[in-house]
RODO-2510 file (C-alpha; in nm, 4 decimals, decimal comma):
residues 135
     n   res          X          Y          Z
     1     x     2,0988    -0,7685     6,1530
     2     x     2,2930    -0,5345     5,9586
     3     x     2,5317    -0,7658     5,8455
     4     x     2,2134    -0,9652     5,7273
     5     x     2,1345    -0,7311     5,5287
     6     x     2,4285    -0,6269     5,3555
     7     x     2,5160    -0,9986     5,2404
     8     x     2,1550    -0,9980     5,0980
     9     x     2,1842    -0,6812     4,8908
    10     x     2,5827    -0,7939     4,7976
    11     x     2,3637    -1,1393     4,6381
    12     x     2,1217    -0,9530     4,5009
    13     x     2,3701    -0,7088     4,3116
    14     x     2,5270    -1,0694     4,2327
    15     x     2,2442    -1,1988     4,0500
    16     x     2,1078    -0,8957     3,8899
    17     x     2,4618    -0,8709     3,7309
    18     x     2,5726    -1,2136     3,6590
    19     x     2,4925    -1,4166     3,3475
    20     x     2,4387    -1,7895     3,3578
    21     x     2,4420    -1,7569     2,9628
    22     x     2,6859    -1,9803     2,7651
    23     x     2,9472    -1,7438     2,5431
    24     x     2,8614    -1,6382     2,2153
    25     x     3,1033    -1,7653     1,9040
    26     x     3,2246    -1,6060     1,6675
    27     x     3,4493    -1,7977     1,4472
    28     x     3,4275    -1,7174     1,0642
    29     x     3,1317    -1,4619     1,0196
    30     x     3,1355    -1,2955     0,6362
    31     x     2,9159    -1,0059     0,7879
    32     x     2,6142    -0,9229     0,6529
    33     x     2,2365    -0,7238     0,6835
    34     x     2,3856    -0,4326     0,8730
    35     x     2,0040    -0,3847     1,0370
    36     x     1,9989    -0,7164     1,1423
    37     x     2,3380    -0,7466     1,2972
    38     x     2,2739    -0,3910     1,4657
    39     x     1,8687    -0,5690     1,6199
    40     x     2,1498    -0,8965     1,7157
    41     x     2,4273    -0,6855     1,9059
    42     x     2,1112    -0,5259     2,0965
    43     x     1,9953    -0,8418     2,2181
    44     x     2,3356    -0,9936     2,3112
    45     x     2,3574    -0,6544     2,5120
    46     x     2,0281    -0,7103     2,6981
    47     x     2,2135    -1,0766     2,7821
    48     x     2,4814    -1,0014     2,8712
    49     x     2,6530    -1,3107     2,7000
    50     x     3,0166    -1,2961     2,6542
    51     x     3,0886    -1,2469     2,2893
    52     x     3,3970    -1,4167     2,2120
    53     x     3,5392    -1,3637     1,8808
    54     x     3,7565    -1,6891     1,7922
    55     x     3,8226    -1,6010     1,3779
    56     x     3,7729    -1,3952     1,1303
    57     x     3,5031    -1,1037     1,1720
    58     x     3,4511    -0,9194     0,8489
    59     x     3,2163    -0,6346     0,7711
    60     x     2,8816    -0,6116     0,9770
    61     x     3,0435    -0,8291     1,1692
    62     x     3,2727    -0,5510     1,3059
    63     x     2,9822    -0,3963     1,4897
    64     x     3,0364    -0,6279     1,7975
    65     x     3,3548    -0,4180     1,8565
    66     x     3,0374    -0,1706     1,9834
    67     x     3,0021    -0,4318     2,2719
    68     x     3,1557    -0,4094     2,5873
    69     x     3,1621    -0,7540     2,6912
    70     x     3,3673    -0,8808     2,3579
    71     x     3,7187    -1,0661     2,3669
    72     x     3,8992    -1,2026     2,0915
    73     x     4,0680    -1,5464     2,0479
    74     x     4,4280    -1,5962     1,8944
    75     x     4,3618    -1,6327     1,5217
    76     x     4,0750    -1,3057     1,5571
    77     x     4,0853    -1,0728     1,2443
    78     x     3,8616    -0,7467     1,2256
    79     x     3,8008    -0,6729     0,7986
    80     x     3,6391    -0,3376     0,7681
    81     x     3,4896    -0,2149     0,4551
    82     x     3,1668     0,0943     0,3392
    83     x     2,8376    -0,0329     0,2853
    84     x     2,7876    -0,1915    -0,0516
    85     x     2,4613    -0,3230    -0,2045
    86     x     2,2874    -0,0236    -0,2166
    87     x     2,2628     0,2729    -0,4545
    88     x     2,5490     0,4908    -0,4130
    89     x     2,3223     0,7178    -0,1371
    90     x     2,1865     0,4974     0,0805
    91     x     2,5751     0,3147     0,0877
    92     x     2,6917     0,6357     0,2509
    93     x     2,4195     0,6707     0,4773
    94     x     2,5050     0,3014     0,6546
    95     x     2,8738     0,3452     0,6074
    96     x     2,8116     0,6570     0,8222
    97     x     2,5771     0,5377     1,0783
    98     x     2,8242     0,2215     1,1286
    99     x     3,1086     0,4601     1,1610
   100     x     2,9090     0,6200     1,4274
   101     x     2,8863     0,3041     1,6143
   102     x     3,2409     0,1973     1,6592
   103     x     3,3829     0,3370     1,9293
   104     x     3,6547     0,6170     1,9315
   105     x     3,9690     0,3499     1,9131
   106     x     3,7671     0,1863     1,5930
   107     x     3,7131     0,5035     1,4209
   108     x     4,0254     0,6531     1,5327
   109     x     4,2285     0,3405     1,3308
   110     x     3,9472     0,4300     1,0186
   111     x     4,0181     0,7764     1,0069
   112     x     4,4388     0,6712     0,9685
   113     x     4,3642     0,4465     0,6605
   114     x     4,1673     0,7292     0,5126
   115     x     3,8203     0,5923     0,5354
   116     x     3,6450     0,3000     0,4257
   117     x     3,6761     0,1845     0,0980
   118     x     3,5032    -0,0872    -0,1522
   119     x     3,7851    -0,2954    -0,0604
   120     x     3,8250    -0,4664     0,2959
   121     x     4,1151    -0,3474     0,5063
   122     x     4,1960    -0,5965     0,7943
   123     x     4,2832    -0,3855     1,1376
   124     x     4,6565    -0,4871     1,1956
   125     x     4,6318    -0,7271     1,5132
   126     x     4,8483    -0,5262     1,6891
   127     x     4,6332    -0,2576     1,7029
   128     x     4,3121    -0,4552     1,8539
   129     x     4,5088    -0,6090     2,0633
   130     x     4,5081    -0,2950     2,2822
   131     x     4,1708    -0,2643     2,2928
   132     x     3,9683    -0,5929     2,2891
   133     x     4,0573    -0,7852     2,6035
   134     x     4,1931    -1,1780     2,5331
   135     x     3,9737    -1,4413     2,5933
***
């Protein structure tokens, strides 16, 4: 009986954890709405899809380093860059509250090029390479 039950709670932690979901792509993404990639990432996280990044990743696009379930392809690139679009106070605010979203290794590698600039700066591969698992 107790061996019942144990192989019925092991498939029940099974299911709860596994996803049936098809891997998300991520081949040549420009970025974008940082709101609206922040309200995406949330909902891949609630799926728990694999987020596989296969190309470049530029921008907004950088925020799925915040997932945990992300793995990069051979020809990934990471292009970071501050908010733009805005008026000068409101750019600072989103650079800021993206910076706050990377994780340590992703701000760490910021805070050695000096910040974010108007320009993109592509994280050397090398250096992701360490942290973002291959697919």
């Amino acid at each position: 009986m107790i061996r019942v039950i144990i192989v019925f709670f092991v498939a029940m932690f099974y299911i709860a954890t596994k996803s049936d979901a098809a891997p998300y792509y991520v081949w040549n993404d420009p970025g974008g709405l940082v709101i609206e990639r922040m309200i995406e990432i949330k909902k891949l996280q609630k799926s728990k899809k694999q987020v596989r990044i296969m190309g470049k990743c530029m921008s907004a696009c950088t925020l799925y380093l915040t997932l945990d379930n992300i793995c990069r392809g051979p020809n990934a690139k990471f292009g970071f860059h501050n908010a733009r679009g805005f008026n000068m106070e409101k750019s600072i605010k989103i650079t800021y509250i993206m910076y706050k979203k990377y994780p340590p290794w992703v701000r760490k590698w910021i805070d050695s090029i000096g910040g974010l600039k108007m320009d993109i700066r592509e994280m050397p591969p090398q250096y992701f390479k360490k942290y973002v698992r291959k697919c």
